[in-house]
N, C-alpha and C positions, 0 to 999 in steps of 0.2 A: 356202860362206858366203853368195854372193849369194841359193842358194838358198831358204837358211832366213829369210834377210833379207826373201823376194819372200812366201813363206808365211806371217810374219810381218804384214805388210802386208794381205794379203788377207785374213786369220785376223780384224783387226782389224777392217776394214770391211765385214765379214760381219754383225760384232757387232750387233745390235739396239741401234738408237739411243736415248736418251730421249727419248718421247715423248707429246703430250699427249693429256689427256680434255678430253670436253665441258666446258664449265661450262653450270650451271643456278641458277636464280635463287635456290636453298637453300643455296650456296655464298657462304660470306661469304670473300673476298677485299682484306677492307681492310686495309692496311700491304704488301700485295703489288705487285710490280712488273709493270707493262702495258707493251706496244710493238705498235705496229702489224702483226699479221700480212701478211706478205709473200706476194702470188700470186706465188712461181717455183718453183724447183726445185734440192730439197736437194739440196748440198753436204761433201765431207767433205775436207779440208784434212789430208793425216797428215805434214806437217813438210817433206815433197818432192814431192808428187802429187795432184792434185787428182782423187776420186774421187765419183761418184752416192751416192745412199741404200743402194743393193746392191750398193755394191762396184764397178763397173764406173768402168775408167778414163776420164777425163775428157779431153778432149786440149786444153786449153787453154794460150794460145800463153803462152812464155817472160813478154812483157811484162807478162801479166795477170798472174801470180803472182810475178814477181819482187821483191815488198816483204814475201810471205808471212812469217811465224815457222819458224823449225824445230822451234815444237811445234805439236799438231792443234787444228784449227779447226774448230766446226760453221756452218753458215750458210745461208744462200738465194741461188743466184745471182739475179738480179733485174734485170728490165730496165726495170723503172716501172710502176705500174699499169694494168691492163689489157694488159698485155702477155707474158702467160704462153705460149701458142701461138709468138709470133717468140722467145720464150728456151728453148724446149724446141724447137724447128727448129734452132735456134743450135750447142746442146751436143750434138744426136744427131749432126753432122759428123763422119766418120772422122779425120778430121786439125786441125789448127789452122786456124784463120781471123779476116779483120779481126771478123765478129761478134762474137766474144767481148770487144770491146773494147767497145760499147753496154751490156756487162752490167756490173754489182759484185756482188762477194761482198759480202752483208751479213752481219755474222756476231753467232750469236747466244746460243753456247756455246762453251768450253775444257773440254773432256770429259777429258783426262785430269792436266789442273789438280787440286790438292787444295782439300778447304776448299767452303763452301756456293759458290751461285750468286752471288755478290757480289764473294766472293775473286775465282772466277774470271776471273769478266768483266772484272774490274781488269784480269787480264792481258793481255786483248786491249787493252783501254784503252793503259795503259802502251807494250804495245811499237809500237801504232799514231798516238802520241804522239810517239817518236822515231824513228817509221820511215812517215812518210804514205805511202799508196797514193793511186791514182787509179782504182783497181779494187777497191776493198775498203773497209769502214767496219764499226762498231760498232753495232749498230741500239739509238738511243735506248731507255730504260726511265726510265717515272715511275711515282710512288708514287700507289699507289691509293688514296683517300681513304674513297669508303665506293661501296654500290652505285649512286648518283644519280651521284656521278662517272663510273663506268665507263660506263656508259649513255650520258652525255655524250659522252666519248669515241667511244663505240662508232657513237654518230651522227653524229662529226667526221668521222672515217676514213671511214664509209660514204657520206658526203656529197660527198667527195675522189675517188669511185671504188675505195676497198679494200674488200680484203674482208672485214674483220674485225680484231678483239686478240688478240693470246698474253698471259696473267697466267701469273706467276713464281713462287714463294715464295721468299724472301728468301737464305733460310737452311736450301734443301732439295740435298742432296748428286745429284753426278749418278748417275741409278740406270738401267741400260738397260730398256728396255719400256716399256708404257703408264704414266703419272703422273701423280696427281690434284695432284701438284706444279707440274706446267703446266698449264692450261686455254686452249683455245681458245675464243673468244667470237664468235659471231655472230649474226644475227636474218635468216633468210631470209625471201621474198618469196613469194608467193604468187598464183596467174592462172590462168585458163580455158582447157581446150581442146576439141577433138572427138575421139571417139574413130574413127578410120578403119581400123583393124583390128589384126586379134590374132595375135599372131605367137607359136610354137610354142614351146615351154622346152626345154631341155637338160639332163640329169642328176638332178638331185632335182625337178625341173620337165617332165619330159619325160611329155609325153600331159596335158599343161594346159599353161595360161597361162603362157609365158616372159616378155613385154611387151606392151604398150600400144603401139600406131605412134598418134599423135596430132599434132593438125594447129590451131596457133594462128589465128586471126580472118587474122593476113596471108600465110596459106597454107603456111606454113611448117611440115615436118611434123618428128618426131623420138619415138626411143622414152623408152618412161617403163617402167622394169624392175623399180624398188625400192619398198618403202612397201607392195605388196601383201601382204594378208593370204592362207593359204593358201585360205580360204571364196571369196575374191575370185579369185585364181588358176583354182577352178574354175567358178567363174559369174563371169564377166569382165565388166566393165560393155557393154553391149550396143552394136554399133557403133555410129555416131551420137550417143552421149548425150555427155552435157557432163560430165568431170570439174574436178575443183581439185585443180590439183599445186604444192607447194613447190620451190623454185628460191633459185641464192645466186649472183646477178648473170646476166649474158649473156658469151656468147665475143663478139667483133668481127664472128661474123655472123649475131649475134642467136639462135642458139641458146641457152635456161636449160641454165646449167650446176647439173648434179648435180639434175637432175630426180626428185622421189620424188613417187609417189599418195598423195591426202589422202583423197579421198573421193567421190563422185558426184553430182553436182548433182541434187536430186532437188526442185526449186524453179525449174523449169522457164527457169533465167535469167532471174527476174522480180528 
């Protein structure tokens, strides 16, 4: 019995989660609900255990979860902005530890609640209403007004050090897989580097261009692998030259995170 119970369990958090698409500015999203995109690291709450995005058990101590529900919970563990790196050091510990208590569940779905996105999230509401944690909360959601609001928004959050908005629909059922029912919102950044050499590809890339090693003005170097087209892959912009690559914030030691190639500075950095 425990067996089928233990199969049961991992069966479920195998499950593909629901999750979001881009949004783009042809996306009308008004009467939808927004909330701050959280930097951590998805969470899955199945009523006794707290498990990753893949299934993998989480060992987090008694105290953290002792206010949880005994039904599932989706959410972000979260340790504050800019602090994704010390909460993914935190949760890969084999065993329990005080770190876990620096984090909250911020939770941001009841995945196996009925009834739209509205119903559910009541639920959490409700039983976190008469049952507070100190490790867990409900991540705010407002109504989105038209796209100059979200904009606004998207510039508050960004101004704060986040990384961005998740928008909701109101009254969209939860569905596993990709969903144009969430959108993720952001507006990456944009900066110069040098290219100091070309590093070798693997598998579909193997005998061209794997990545770019490139090297910021304060010497800092780092690879840039995505954004290249296959033309570029095989004529790789030439060591030395300047490219412009998109980025969506910095880690804490100043490396762009999620580095992609724009294109070649061919305007000699005038």
């Amino acid at each position: 019995m425990l067996s089928c119970f233990l199969l049961s369990v991992q069966s479920l958090c195998a499950a593909e989660p629901m999750l979001p698409q881009v949004y783009s500015e042809q996306d009308d999203v008004s009467g939808w609900l927004m909330s701050e995109k959280l930097d951590g690291v998805r969470g899955y709450w199945d009523g006794q255990q707290l498990f990753s995005k893949n299934g993998h058990l989480l060992p987090a101590p008694e105290e953290f979860v002792r206010d949880l529900p005994a039904f599932a919970l989706e959410g972000e563990l979260w340790g504050g902005r800019g602090t994704f790196e010390q909460t993914a050091a935190i949760i890969q510990h084999k065993s329990p530890h005080e770190g876990w208590l620096t984090l909250k569940f911020a939770v941001f779905d009841v995945p196996q609640a009925h009834g739209d996105f509205i119903t559910r999230i009541e639920q959490a509401h409700q039983w976190f209403a008469a049952h507070p944690s100190a490790y867990a909360f409900v991540i705010p959601q407002r109504r989105v007004h038209d796209q100059f609001h979200l904009q606004r928004e998207l510039e508050r959050i960004q101004s704060l050090g986040g990384e961005g908005l998740i928008v909701r629909k109101p009254d969209a059922l939860y569905r596993a897989g990709r969903s144009m029912d969430i959108l993720k919102v952001k507006s990456y950044q944009d900066a110069e580097a040098k290219v100091v050499a070309h590093l070798p590809g693997k598998g579909r890339n193997k005998g061209r261009l794997g990545a770019l090693l490139v090297e910021l003005e304060t010497g800092q170097q780092f690879k840039i692998g995505t954004g290249l087209s296959d033309e570029e892959r095989e004529n790789p912009p030439p060591i030395g030259a300047l490219i412009t690559f998109k980025f969506y914030g910095l880690y804490q030691s100043g490396t762009p995170k999620f580095p992609a190639f724009l294109r070649l500075r061919r305007d000699g950095g005038l």
